[in-house]
C-alpha positions as CSV (number, residue, x, y, z in Angstrom):
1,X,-9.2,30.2,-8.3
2,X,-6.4,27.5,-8.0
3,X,-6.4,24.7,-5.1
4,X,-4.4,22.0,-4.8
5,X,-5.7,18.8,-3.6
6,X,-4.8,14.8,-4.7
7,X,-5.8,14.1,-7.8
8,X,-5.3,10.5,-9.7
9,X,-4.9,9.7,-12.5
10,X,-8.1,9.0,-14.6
11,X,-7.0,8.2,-17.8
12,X,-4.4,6.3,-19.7
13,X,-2.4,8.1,-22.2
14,X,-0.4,6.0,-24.9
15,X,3.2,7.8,-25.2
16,X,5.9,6.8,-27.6
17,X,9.1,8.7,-27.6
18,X,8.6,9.9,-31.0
19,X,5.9,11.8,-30.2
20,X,8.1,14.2,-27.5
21,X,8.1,17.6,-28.8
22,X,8.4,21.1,-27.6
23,X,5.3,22.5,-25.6
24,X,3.0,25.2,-27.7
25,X,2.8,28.7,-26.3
26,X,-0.5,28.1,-24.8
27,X,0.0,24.7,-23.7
28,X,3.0,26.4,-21.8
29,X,1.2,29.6,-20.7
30,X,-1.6,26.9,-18.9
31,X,1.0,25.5,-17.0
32,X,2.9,28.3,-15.9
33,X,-1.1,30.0,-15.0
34,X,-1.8,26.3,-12.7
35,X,1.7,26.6,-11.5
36,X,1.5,30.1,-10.1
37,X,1.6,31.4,-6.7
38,X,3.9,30.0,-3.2
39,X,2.8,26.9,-2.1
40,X,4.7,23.6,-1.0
41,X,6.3,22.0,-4.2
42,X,5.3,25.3,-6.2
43,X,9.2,26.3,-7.2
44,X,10.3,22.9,-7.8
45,X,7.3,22.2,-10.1
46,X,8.4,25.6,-12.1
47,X,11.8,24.3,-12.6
48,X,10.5,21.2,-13.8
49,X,8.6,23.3,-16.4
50,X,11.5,25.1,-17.7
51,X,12.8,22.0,-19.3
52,X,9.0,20.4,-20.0
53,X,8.5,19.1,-23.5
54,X,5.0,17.3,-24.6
55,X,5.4,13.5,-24.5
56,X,2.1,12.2,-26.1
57,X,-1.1,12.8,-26.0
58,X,-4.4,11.4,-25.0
59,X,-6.8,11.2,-28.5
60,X,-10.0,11.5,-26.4
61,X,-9.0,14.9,-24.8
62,X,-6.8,17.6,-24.8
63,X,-4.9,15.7,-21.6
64,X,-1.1,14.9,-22.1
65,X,1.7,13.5,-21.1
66,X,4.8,15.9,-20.1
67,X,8.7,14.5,-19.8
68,X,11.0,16.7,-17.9
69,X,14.7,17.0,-17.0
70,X,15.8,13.7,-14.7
71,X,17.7,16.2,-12.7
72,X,15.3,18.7,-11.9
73,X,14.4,19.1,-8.5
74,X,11.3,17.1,-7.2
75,X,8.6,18.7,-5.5
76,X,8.5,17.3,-1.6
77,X,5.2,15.4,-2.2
78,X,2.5,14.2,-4.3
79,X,-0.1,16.8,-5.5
80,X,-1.9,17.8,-8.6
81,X,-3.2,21.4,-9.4
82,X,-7.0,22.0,-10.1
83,X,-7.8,24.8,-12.0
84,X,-11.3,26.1,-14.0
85,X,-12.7,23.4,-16.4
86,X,-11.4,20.4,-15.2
87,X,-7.5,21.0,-16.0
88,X,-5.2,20.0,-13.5
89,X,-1.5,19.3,-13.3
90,X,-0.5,15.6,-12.9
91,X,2.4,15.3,-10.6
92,X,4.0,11.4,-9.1
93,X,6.3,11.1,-6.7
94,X,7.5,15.1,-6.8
95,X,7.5,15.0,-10.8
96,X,5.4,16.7,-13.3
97,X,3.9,13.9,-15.4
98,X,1.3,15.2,-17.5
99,X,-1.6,18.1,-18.0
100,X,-5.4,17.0,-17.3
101,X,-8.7,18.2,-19.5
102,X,-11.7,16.6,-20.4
103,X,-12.6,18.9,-23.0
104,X,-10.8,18.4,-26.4
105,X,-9.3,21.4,-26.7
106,X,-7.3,23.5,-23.7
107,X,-9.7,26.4,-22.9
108,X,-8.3,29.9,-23.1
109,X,-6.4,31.8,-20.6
110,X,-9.3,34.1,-19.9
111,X,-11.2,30.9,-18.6
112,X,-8.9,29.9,-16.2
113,X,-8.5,33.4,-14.8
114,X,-12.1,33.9,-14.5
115,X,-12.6,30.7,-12.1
């Protein structure tokens, strides 16, 4: 089950613009799972993802950083997306900024749907 709730930011994650790069299937498929659904800020947060690319990485867990188009539309408020095994959507200020885990790898779809 997804909820939404505030969530800070727990960890720091070291980006350098060489490291942006196109998001892998599954790190995409995760996001567009933790983005489903019609909630306040939902849509905005989608078109953000369309134009999402991986922007560094944290080397202690499979947490990382996400740049997206300066002129996508902002979601109206600050919120993060909690889903099964500690992975959450980091969003500031309307903007998606990042994906949260603790665990070092992203788990599989199947986990996420089963929560």
């Amino acid at each position: 089950m997804v909820t939404l709730g505030m969530k800070p930011a727990t960890r720091a994650v070291t980006s350098d613009m060489s490291e942006i790069r196109d998001l892998t299937d599954h790190e995409r498929s995760v996001l567009e799972f933790l983005l489903e659904g019609e909630w306040d800020g939902a849509s905005a947060l989608r078109h953000q993802l369309a134009t999402a690319k991986h922007a560094g990485a944290d080397d202690s867990s499979a947490s990382f950083d996400l740049a997206v188009a300066p002129d996508a539309p902002r979601a109206p408020q600050a919120l993060s997306v909690q889903g099964a095994g500690d992975v959450y959507v980091r969003v500031e200020n309307g903007t998606l900024v990042g994906l949260g885990c603790s665990a070092k790898q992203l788990p599989p779809l199947a986990e996420l749907f089963a929560a």
